[in-house]
N, C-alpha and C positions, 0 to 999 in steps of 0.2 A: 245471245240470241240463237235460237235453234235454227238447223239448217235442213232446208226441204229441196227434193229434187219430185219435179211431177214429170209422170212418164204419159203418154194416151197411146193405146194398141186397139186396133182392128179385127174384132171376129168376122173373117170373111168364112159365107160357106159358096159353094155354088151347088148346080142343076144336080149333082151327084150328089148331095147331102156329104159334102163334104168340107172341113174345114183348114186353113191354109195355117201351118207353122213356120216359125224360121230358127234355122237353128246357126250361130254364129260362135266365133271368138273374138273375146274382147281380154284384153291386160291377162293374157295369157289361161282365159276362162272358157272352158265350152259350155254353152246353155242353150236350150229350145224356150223360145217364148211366143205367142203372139205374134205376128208383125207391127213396128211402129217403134216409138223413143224417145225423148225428152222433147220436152216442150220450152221452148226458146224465149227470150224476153221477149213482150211487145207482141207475142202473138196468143189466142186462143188456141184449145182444146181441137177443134175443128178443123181448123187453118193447120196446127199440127201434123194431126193426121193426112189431111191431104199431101202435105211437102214430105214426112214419112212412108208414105205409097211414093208418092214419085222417086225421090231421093233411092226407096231399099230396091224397091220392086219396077220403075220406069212404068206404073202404072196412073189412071186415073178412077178414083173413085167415090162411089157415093157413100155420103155419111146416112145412116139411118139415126134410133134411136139410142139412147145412153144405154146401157147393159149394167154395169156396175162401177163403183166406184172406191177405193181400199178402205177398209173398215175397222183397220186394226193396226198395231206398230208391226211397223219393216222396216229394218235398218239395211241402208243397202251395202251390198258384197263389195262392191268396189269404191264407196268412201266410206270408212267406220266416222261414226258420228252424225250421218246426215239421214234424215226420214225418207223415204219413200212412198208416195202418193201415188198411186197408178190409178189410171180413166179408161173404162173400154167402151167403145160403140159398134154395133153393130154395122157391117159396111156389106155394102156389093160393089161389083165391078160394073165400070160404066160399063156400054156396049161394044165389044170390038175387043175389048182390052185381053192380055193374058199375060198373065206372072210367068215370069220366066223361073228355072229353076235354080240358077244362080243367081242371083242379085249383082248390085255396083259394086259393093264391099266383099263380096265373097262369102257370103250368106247365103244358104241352102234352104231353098223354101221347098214346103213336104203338104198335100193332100192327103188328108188324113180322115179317113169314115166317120162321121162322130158317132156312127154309134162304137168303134175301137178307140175313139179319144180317151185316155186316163190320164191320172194324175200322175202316175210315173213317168211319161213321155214328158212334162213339163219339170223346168229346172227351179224353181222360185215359190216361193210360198204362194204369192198374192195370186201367178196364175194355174196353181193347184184350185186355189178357192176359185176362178172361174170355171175350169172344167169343171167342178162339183155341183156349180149354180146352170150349167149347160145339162149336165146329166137331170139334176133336177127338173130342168126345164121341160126335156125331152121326154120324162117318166106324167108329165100331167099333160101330154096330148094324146 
Protein backbone atom coordinates (compact mmCIF):
# COMPACT_ATOMS: atom_id res chain seq x y z
CA UNK A 1 0.00 0.00 0.00
CA UNK A 2 1.38 3.30 -1.01
CA UNK A 3 2.07 5.88 1.48
CA UNK A 4 0.79 9.69 1.38
CA UNK A 5 1.55 12.47 3.43
CA UNK A 6 -1.00 15.77 2.87
CA UNK A 7 0.51 19.01 3.55
CA UNK A 8 -2.27 22.45 3.54
CA UNK A 9 -0.29 26.05 3.21
CA UNK A 10 -1.67 29.46 3.27
CA UNK A 11 -0.99 32.26 0.62
CA UNK A 12 -1.40 35.05 2.88
CA UNK A 13 -0.98 38.62 1.15
CA UNK A 14 -1.72 41.71 2.90
CA UNK A 15 -2.66 45.76 2.29
CA UNK A 16 1.02 45.99 0.71
CA UNK A 17 0.52 43.44 -1.89
CA UNK A 18 2.59 41.43 -0.35
CA UNK A 19 2.95 37.77 0.34
CA UNK A 20 4.13 36.08 3.63
CA UNK A 21 7.00 33.05 3.28
CA UNK A 22 8.66 30.91 5.88
CA UNK A 23 11.72 29.71 5.68
CA UNK A 24 12.79 26.95 8.18
CA UNK A 25 15.01 23.83 9.13
CA UNK A 26 13.95 20.52 9.42
CA UNK A 27 16.40 17.02 9.70
CA UNK A 28 19.10 19.15 9.05
CA UNK A 29 17.22 20.98 5.62
CA UNK A 30 16.89 24.54 4.83
CA UNK A 31 13.73 25.39 2.63
CA UNK A 32 11.37 28.40 2.10
CA UNK A 33 7.83 27.50 1.63
CA UNK A 34 4.54 28.85 2.26
CA UNK A 35 3.32 28.90 5.85
CA UNK A 36 1.44 25.71 7.12
CA UNK A 37 2.28 21.59 7.34
CA UNK A 38 0.85 18.39 7.71
CA UNK A 39 -2.37 17.57 8.15
CA UNK A 40 -3.11 15.47 11.28
CA UNK A 41 -5.56 12.29 11.66
CA UNK A 42 -9.19 13.22 12.30
CA UNK A 43 -8.90 16.64 11.17
CA UNK A 44 -9.81 18.48 7.78
CA UNK A 45 -7.90 20.68 5.39
CA UNK A 46 -9.28 23.80 7.16
CA UNK A 47 -8.99 22.97 10.78
CA UNK A 48 -5.35 22.45 9.56
CA UNK A 49 -4.48 25.39 8.56
CA UNK A 50 -6.02 27.23 11.28
CA UNK A 51 -3.80 25.13 14.10
CA UNK A 52 -0.84 25.74 11.55
CA UNK A 53 -1.19 29.63 11.78
CA UNK A 54 -1.59 29.33 15.32
CA UNK A 55 1.01 26.72 16.15
CA UNK A 56 3.96 28.56 13.37
CA UNK A 57 2.81 32.05 13.51
CA UNK A 58 0.60 32.60 17.23
CA UNK A 59 -1.78 34.01 14.67
CA UNK A 60 -5.59 33.78 13.88
CA UNK A 61 -6.82 33.44 10.56
CA UNK A 62 -9.31 33.61 7.80
CA UNK A 63 -9.60 30.62 5.34
CA UNK A 64 -10.79 32.04 2.11
CA UNK A 65 -11.04 30.06 -1.07
CA UNK A 66 -9.06 26.65 -2.37
CA UNK A 67 -6.10 28.05 -4.64
CA UNK A 68 -4.67 24.84 -5.84
CA UNK A 69 -4.30 21.58 -5.20
CA UNK A 70 -0.77 18.98 -6.29
CA UNK A 71 -1.36 17.87 -9.65
CA UNK A 72 1.44 15.72 -10.30
CA UNK A 73 4.07 13.11 -8.37
CA UNK A 74 6.31 14.46 -5.46
CA UNK A 75 8.05 12.26 -3.67
CA UNK A 76 9.02 13.95 -0.47
CA UNK A 77 12.66 14.91 0.59
CA UNK A 78 12.36 13.68 3.94
CA UNK A 79 10.61 10.18 3.52
CA UNK A 80 11.87 8.46 0.16
CA UNK A 81 8.95 6.29 -0.67
CA UNK A 82 6.00 8.36 0.53
CA UNK A 83 3.78 10.91 -1.91
CA UNK A 84 3.10 14.22 -1.25
CA UNK A 85 -0.21 15.87 -1.59
CA UNK A 86 -0.06 19.67 -0.89
CA UNK A 87 -3.53 22.08 -0.47
CA UNK A 88 -3.19 25.79 -0.59
CA UNK A 89 -5.98 28.30 0.24
CA UNK A 90 -5.93 31.54 0.08
CA UNK A 91 -6.02 33.18 3.73
CA UNK A 92 -5.99 36.66 5.40
CA UNK A 93 -5.38 37.85 8.73
CA UNK A 94 -8.18 38.10 11.09
CA UNK A 95 -8.25 41.72 12.39
CA UNK A 96 -5.66 42.80 14.94
CA UNK A 97 -3.48 40.09 14.15
CA UNK A 98 0.36 40.32 13.09
CA UNK A 99 2.99 37.60 12.25
CA UNK A 100 5.73 37.86 14.06
CA UNK A 101 9.04 37.49 12.36
CA UNK A 102 10.33 34.55 14.15
CA UNK A 103 7.80 31.96 14.70
CA UNK A 104 7.52 29.04 17.89
CA UNK A 105 9.98 26.83 16.12
CA UNK A 106 12.34 29.19 14.85
CA UNK A 107 10.99 29.81 11.62
CA UNK A 108 11.77 33.10 9.76
CA UNK A 109 8.72 34.50 8.10
CA UNK A 110 9.68 37.18 5.14
CA UNK A 111 7.16 39.73 3.16
CA UNK A 112 7.89 39.37 0.08
CA UNK A 113 6.30 41.95 -3.18
CA UNK A 114 4.53 39.55 -5.22
CA UNK A 115 5.30 41.20 -7.87
CA UNK A 116 9.44 40.13 -6.74
CA UNK A 117 7.95 36.53 -5.80
CA UNK A 118 10.04 33.76 -8.10
CA UNK A 119 10.39 30.40 -8.19
CA UNK A 120 13.83 30.61 -7.13
CA UNK A 121 13.01 31.93 -3.63
CA UNK A 122 10.96 28.75 -3.27
CA UNK A 123 12.64 25.43 -2.22
CA UNK A 124 10.12 22.60 -3.57
CA UNK A 125 8.82 21.79 -6.63
CA UNK A 126 5.01 21.83 -5.82
CA UNK A 127 5.41 25.43 -4.57
CA UNK A 128 7.51 26.57 -7.58
CA UNK A 129 4.17 25.57 -9.43
CA UNK A 130 2.25 27.92 -6.98
CA UNK A 131 4.16 30.93 -7.62
CA UNK A 132 3.88 30.35 -11.42
CA UNK A 133 -0.08 29.75 -11.03
CA UNK A 134 0.19 33.36 -8.78
CA UNK A 135 2.25 35.14 -11.54
CA UNK A 136 -0.21 33.82 -13.87
CA UNK A 137 -2.82 35.14 -11.96
CA UNK A 138 -1.36 38.39 -11.53
CA UNK A 139 -0.65 38.84 -15.52
CA UNK A 140 -4.69 38.51 -16.31
CA UNK A 141 -5.65 41.43 -14.14
Amino acid sequence: MPDFTVRVYGILRNANDEVLLSTEVFQGKRFTKFPGGGLEFGEGTIDCLLREFREECDVAISVGQHFYTTDFFVESVFAPGVQVINVYYLVSLMQGQVVPEIGADGQVFEWVPLAKLSQEMMTFPIEKKVVRLLQEQLANF
